[in-house]
C-alpha positions as CSV (number, residue, x, y, z in Angstrom):
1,X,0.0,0.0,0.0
2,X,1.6,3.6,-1.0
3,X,1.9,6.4,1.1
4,X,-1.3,8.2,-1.0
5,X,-3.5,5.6,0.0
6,X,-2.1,5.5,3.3
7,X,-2.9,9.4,3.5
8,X,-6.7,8.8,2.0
9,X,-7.4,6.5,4.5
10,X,-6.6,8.8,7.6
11,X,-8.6,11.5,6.3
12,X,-11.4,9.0,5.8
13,X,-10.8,7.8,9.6
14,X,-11.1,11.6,10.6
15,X,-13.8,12.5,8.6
16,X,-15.9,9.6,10.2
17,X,-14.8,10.6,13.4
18,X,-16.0,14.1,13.5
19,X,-19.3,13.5,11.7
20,X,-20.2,11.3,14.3
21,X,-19.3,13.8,16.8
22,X,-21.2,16.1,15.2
23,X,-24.2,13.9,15.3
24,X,-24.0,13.3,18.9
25,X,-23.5,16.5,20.1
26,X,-26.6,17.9,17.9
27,X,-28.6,14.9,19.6
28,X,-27.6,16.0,23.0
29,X,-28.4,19.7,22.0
30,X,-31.9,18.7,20.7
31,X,-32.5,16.9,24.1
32,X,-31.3,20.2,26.4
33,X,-33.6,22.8,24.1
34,X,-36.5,20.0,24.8
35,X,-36.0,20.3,28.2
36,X,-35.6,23.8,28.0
37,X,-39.2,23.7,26.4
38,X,-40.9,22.1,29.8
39,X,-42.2,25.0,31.3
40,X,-42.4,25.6,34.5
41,X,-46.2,24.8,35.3
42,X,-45.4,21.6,33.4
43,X,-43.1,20.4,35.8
44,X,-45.2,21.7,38.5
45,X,-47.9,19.5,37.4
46,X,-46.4,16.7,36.5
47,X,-45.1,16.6,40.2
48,X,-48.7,17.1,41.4
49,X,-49.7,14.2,39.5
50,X,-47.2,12.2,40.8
51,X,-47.6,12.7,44.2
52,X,-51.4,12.4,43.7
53,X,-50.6,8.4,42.1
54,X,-47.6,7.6,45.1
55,X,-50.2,8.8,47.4
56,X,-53.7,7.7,46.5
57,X,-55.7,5.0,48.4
58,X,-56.3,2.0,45.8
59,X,-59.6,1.7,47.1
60,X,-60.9,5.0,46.8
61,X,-59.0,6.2,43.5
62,X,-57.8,9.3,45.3
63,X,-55.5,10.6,48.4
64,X,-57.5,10.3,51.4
65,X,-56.7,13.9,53.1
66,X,-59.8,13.5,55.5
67,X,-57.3,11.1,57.4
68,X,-54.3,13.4,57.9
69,X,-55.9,15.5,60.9
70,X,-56.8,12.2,62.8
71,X,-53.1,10.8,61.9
72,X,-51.5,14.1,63.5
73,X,-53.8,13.8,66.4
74,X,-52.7,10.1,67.1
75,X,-48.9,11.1,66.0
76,X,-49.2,13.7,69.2
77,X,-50.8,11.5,71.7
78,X,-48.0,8.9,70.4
79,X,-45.2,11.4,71.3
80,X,-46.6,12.0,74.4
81,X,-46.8,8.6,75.2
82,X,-43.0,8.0,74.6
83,X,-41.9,11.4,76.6
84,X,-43.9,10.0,79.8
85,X,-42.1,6.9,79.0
86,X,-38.9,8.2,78.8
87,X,-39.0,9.7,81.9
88,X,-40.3,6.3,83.6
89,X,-37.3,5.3,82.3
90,X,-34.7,7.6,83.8
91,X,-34.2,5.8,87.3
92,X,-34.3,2.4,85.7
93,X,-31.3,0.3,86.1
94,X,-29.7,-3.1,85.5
95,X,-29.3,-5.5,88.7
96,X,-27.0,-8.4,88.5
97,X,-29.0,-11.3,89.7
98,X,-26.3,-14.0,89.5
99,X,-25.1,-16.6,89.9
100,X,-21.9,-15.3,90.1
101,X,-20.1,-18.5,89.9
102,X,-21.0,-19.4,86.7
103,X,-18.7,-19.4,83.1
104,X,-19.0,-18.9,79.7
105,X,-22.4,-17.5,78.0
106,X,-26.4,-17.7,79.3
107,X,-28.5,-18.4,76.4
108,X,-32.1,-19.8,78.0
109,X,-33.8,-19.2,81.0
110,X,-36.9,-20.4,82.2
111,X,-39.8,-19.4,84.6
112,X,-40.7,-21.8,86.4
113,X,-45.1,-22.3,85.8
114,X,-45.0,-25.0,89.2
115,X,-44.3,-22.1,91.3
116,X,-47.5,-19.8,91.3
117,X,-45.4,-16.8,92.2
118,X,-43.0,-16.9,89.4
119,X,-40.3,-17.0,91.1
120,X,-38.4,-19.9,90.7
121,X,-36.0,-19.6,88.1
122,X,-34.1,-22.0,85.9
123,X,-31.1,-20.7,83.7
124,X,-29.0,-22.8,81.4
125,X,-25.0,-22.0,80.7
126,X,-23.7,-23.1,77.8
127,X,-20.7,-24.0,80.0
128,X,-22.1,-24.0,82.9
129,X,-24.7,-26.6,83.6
130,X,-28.0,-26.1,84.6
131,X,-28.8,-23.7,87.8
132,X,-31.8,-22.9,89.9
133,X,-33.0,-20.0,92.4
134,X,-36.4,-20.4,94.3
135,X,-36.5,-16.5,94.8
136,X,-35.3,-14.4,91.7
137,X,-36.8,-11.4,93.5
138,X,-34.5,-11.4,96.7
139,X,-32.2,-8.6,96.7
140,X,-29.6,-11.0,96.6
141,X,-30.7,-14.4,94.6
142,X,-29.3,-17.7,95.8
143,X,-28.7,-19.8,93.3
144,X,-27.6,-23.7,93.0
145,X,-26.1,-26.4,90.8
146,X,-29.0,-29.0,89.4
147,X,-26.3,-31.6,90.2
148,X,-22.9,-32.4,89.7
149,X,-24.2,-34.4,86.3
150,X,-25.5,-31.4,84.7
151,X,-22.6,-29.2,85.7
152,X,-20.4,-29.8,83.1
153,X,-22.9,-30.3,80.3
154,X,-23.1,-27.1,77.6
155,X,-27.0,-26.0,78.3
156,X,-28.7,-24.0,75.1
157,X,-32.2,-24.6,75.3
158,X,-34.9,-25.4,78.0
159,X,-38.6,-26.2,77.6
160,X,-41.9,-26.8,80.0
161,X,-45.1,-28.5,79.1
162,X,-48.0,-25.8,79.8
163,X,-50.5,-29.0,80.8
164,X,-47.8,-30.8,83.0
165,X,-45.8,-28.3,84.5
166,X,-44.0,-31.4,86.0
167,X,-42.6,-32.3,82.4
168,X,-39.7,-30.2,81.6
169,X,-36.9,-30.7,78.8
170,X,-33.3,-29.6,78.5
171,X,-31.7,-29.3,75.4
172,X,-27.8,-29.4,75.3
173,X,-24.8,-28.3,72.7
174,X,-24.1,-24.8,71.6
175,X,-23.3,-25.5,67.9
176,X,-22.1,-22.0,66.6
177,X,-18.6,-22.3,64.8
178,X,-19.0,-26.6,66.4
179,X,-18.3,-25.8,70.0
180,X,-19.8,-27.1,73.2
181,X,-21.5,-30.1,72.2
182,X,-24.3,-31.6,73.8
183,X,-25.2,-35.3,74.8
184,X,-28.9,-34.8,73.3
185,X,-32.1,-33.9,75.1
186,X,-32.6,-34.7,78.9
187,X,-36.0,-35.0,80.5
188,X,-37.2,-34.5,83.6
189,X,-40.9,-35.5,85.1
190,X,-40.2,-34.1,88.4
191,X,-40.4,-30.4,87.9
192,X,-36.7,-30.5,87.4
193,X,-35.8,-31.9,90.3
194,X,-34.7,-35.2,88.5
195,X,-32.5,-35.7,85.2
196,X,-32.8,-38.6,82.4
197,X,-30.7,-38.3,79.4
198,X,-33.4,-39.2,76.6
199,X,-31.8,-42.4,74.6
200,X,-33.4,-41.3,71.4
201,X,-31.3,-38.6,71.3
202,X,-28.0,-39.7,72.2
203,X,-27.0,-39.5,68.4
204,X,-25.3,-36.7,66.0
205,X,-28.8,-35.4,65.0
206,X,-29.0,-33.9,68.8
207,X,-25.5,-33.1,69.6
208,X,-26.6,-29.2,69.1
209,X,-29.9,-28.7,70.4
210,X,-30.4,-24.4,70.4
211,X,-34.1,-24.6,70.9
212,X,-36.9,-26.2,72.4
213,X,-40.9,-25.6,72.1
214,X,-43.5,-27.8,73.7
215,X,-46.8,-27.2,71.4
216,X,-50.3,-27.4,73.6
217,X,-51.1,-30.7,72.2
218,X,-47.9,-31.8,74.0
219,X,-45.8,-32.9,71.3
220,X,-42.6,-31.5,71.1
221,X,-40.4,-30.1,68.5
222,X,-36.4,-29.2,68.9
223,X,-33.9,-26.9,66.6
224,X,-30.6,-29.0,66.4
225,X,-27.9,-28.2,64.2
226,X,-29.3,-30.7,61.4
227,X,-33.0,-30.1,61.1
228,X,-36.2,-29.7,63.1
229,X,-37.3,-32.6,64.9
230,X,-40.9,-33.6,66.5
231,X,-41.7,-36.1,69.1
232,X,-45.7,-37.4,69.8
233,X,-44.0,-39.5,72.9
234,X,-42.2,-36.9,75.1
235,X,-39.2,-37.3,73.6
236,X,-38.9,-41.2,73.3
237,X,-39.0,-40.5,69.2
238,X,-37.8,-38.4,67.3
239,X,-39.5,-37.8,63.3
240,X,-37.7,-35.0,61.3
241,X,-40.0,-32.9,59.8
242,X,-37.5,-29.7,57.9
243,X,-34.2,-29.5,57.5
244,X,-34.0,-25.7,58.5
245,X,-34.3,-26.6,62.0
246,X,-30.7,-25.2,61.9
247,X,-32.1,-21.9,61.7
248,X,-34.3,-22.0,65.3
249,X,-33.7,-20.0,67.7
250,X,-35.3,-19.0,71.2
């Protein structure tokens, strides 16, 4: 190829260059002097009108205004509500109720429904064991170790049956980042005086138990690290019925 050619083909190259330059920069002027068209009102209306759509009950077709003086009234007594609130609030403080001789994190804690009074408490550390204070309202709280058993298990989870308060389950295991494991789910039919480690449960399935619920009907359904789990026996089976139970929490 010669040097002419060479030299027609740049100009060509330029040529294309600046005519499509020229076209875009007409395009973008076109598009400025439209805008420049939009009057004022216009824009003034076409907000209107799209408030009036964003705003509109679909019911009714239009903006119910009636309701804005009775949502300002309710927005006031609201406000008022939270200042007297607020100011209830400004004594309160946190107590430390114990125990005091416990390790590592609290994660369930029970009320106890066979004391009338409410306040018998059971708490569950997840390496801690399984404590107990007959008087969580004393200005000082005594608390003891279930026994020397339960001490050293990890304790996540802890649930009562509403029509047997005697009936009252225990779930063991942590499970976050596959610490503290459990031994399964212990039972007790004395009102937690009494233990029994459930045999059903003394598998992989219940190694991190991390919630318990016992359902009116009395059946009973656990959150492990592998699924959810129901039992129709009080915990002597075990049927899986999701695999989210993972995701359970208290």
């Amino acid at each position: 190829m010669n040097s002419k050619t060479m030299k027609g083909l740049s100009i060509a190259a330029i040529l294309l260059v600046a005519i499509g330059f020229g076209i875009y920069t007409s395009q973008q002027t076109t598009s400025t002097v439209e805008q420049k068209k939009t009057s004022k009102k216009q824009r003034i209306e076409e907000a209107i009108k799209d408030n009036f759509e964003r705003t509109k009950d679909l019911k009714l077709g239009y903006p119910p205004v009636e309701r804005l003086a009775k949502a300002i009234e309710e927005t006031r007594e609201m406000k008022q509500e939270f200042s007297q609130l607020m100011n209830n609030l400004a004594n309160a403080r946190f107590r430390e109720r114990g125990p005091k001789n416990i390790g590592g994190r609290t994660r369930t804690i029970l009320i106890d429904r066979n004391d009338p009074s409410r306040k018998t408490i059971f708490v569950g550390g997840v390496t801690g064991g399984l404590w107990k204070s007959n008087d969580i309202t004393s200005s000082r709280p005594e608390w003891k170790k279930v026994n020397d058993y339960l001490e050293n298990l990890s304790v996540g989870a802890l649930a009562q049956d509403n029509n047997d308060p005697q009936i009252m389950y225990m779930g063991t295991g942590e499970g976050y980042g596959n610490i503290a494991t459990g031994v399964g789910i212990i039972r007790s039919l004395v009102g937690g005086d009494t233990w029994e480690l459930l045999t059903s449960t003394t598998n992989r399935s219940f190694q991190y138990t991390r919630s318990l619920l016992v359902h009116p009907s009395g059946d009973v359904y656990a959150g492990t690290s592998t699924g959810l789990y129901r039992s129709k026996n009080q915990g002597d089976s075990w049927e899986q019925i999701s695999i989210t139970g993972a995701l359970v929490r208290e």
